[in-house]
C-alpha positions as CSV (number, residue, x, y, z in Angstrom):
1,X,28.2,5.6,19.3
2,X,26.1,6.1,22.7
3,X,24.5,4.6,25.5
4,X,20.9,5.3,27.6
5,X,19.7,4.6,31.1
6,X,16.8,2.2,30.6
7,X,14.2,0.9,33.3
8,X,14.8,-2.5,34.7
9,X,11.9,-4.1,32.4
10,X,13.4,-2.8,29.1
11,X,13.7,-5.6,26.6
12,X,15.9,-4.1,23.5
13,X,13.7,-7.2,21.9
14,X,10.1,-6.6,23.3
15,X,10.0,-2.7,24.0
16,X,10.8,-1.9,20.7
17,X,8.1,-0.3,18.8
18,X,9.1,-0.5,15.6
19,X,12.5,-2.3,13.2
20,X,13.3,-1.1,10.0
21,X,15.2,-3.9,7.8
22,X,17.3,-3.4,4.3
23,X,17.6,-6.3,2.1
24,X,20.4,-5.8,-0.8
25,X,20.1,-7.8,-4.1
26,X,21.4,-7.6,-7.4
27,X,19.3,-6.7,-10.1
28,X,19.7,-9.6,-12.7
29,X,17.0,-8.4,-14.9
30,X,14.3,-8.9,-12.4
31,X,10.9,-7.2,-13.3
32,X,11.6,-4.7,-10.3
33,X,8.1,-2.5,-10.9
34,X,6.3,-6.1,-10.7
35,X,8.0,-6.7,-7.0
36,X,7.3,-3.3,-6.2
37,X,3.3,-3.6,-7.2
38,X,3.2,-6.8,-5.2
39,X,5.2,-6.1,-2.1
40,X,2.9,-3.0,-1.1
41,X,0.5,-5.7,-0.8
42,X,2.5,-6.0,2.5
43,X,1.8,-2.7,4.0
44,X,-0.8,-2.7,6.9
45,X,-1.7,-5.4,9.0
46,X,-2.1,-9.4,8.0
47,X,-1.4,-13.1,8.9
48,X,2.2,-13.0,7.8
49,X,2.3,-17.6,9.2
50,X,2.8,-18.0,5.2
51,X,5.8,-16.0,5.0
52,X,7.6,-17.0,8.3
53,X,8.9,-20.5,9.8
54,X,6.5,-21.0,12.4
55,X,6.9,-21.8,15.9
56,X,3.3,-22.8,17.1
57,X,4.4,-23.6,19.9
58,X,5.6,-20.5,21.5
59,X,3.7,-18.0,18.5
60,X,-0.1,-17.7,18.7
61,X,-0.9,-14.5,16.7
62,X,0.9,-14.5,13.0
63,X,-0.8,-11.1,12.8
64,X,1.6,-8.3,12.2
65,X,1.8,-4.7,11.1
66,X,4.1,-3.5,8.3
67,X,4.1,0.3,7.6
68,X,6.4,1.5,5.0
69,X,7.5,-0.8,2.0
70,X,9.7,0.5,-0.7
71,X,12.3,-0.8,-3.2
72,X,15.0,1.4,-4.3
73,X,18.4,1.7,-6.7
74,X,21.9,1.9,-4.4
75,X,25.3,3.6,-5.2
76,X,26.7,0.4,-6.1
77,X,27.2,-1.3,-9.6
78,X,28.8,-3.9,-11.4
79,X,28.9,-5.3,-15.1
80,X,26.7,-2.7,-15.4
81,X,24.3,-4.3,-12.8
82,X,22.4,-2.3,-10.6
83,X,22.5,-2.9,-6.8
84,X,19.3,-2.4,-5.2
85,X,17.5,-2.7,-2.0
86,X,14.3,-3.4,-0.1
87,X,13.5,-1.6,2.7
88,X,10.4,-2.6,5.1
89,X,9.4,-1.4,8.4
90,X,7.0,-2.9,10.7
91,X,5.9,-2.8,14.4
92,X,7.2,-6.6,14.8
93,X,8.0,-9.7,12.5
94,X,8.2,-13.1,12.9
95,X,10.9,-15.6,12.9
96,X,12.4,-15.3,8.9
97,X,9.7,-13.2,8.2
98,X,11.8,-10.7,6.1
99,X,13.5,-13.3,4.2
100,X,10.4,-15.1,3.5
101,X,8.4,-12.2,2.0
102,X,12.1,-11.3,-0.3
103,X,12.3,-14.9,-1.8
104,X,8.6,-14.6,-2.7
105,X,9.2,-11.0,-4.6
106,X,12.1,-12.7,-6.1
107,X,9.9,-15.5,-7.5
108,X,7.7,-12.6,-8.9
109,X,10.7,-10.5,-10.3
110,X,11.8,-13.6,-12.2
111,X,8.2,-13.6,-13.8
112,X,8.1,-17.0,-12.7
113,X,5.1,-16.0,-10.4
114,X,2.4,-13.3,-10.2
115,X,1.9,-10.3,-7.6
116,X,-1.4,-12.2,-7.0
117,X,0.0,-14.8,-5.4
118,X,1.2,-12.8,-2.2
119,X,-2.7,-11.8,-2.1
120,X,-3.1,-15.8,-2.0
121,X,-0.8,-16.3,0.9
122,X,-1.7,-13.8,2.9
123,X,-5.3,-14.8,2.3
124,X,-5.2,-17.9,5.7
125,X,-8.6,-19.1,4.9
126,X,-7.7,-19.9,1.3
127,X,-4.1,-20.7,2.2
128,X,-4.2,-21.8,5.5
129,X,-1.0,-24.4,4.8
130,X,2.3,-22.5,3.7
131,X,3.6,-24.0,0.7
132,X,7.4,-25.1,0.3
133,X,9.8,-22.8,-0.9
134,X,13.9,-21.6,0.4
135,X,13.9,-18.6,1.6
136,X,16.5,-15.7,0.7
137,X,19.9,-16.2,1.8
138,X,20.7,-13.9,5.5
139,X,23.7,-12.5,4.2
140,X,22.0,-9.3,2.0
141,X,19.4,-8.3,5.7
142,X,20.4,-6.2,7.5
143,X,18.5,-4.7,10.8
144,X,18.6,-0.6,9.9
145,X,17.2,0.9,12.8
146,X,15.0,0.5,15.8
147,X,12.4,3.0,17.7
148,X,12.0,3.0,21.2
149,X,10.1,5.0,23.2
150,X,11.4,7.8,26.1
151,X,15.0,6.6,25.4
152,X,17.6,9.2,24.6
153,X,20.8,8.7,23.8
154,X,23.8,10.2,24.6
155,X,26.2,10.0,21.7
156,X,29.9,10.6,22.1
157,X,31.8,12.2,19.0
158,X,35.0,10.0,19.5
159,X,33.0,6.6,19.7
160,X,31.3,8.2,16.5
161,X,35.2,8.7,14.6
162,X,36.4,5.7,15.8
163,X,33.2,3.7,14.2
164,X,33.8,5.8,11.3
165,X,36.9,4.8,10.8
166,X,36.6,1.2,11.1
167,X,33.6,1.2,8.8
168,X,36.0,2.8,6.4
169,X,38.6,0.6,7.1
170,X,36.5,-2.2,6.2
171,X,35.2,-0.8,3.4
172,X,38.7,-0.4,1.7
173,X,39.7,-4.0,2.6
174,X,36.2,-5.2,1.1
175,X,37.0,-3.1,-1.9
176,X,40.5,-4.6,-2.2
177,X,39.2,-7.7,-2.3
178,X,36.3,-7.6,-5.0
179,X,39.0,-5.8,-6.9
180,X,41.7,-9.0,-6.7
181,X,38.1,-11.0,-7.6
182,X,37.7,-8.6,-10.6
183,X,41.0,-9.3,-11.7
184,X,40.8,-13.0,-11.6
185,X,37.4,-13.3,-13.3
186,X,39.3,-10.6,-16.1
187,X,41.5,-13.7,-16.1
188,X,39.2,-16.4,-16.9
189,X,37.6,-14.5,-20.0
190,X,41.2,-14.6,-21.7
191,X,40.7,-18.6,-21.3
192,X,39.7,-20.4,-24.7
193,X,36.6,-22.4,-24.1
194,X,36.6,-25.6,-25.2
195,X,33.4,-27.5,-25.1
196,X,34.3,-30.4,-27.3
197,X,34.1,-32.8,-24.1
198,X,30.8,-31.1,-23.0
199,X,29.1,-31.7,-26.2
200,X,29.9,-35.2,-25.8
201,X,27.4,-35.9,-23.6
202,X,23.9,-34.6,-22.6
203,X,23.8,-31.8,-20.6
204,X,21.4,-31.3,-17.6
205,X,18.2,-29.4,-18.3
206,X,17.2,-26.8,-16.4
207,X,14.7,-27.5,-13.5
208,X,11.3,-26.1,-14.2
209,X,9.2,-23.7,-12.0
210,X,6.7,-25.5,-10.1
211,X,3.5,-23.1,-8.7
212,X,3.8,-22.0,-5.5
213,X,0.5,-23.0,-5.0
214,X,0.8,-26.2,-6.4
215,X,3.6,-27.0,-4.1
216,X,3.2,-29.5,-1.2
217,X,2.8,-27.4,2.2
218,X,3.6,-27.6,5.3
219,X,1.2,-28.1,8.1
220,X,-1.1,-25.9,9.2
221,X,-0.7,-23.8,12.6
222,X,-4.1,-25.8,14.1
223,X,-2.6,-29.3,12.6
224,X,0.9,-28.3,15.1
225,X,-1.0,-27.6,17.8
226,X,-2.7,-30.7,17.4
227,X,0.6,-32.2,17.2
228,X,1.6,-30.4,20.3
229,X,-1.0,-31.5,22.7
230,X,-0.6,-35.2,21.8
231,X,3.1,-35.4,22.8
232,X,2.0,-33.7,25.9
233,X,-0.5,-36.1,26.8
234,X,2.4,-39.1,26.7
């Protein structure tokens, strides 16, 4: 869409004063007013090394600012389920820093944790260890924006249309697809079940929820560095 002359310094990476990030998710009856509560727990500034995958040996200060968090109903449903999306902006994150922090508010949407426990995490002295747990899937983040500072663009209205247009070509063909995928799941609700053969035999129960505080951890930043100097000294 544009393009800026930039000094010879600029890094788009460490000149950048502030990323705003989107994270899309289905709603699936999660307790969305109990993510909400906990993830404003997020705004202003923290040791984020529990909600990250650490690299102690090129990261020193886990300490970062978040300014605007806020979790909001999209244009976009299906099966009558809502599309939503989180939106948080920062001055910098960590590596997975977005993705950590989701997966925790999904934990909490799910009930299957409380909003306390990002007050826990983000608490180093009480948590200093980062318990195990996957993080949210990349596919639903999305980088929104970025803020620089003395850099004006210079946008050109046919770069704009022909983005336009692409975006909207892709859009359709994205459309057309989940539409074929409608039609076949239409297809597989016509099907009788029959569960004679599954009631034959025992079926799997579900795993249960473990604590995330009650999960084992992973080591500490000081334990790494600890690590770190001794395969130096070989």
């Amino acid at each position: 869409m544009g393009w800026c002359p930039a000094p010879i310094e600029f890094s788009a990476r460490f000149s950048c004063l502030s990323r705003e990030y989107k994270y899309f998710f289905w709603n699936r009856d999660l307790n969305v007013v109990g993510m909400e509560n906990a993830g404003k727990k997020f705004v202003g500034e923290h040791d984020f090394r529990n909600f990250c995958k650490m690299d102690a040996a090129n990261v020193h200060n886990y300490r970062r600012h978040i300014t605007e968090f806020e979790i909001f109903p999209c244009n976009e449903r299906f099966e009558g389920d809502q599309l939503w999306a989180v939106k948080i902006k920062g001055t910098a994150f960590l590596w997975h820093q977005v993705r950590c922090m989701v997966a925790v508010l999904f934990l909490i949407g799910q009930g299957l944790e409380s909003p306390n426990v990002v007050d826990a995490l983000l608490d180093v002295d009480r948590t200093p260890r980062k318990p195990q747990y996957r993080i949210a899937p990349e596919i639903p983040l999305v980088l929104q924006s970025c803020k620089f500072e003395g850099l004006r663009f210079t946008c050109s209205s046919d770069a704009r249309q022909a983005l336009h247009a692409h975006l909207e070509m892709e859009c359709r063909s994205y459309k057309l697809q989940s539409a074929i995928f409608h039609e076949a799941l239409l297809s597989c609700s016509l099907v009788e079940n029959d569960d004679s053969v599954l009631n034959s035999k025992t079926r799997k129960k579900a795993a249960s929820h473990v604590a995330l505080m009650s999960r084992p951890t992973e080591p500490s930043y000081e334990e790494r560095c600890i690590k770190l100097n001794s395969r130096a000294e070989e």
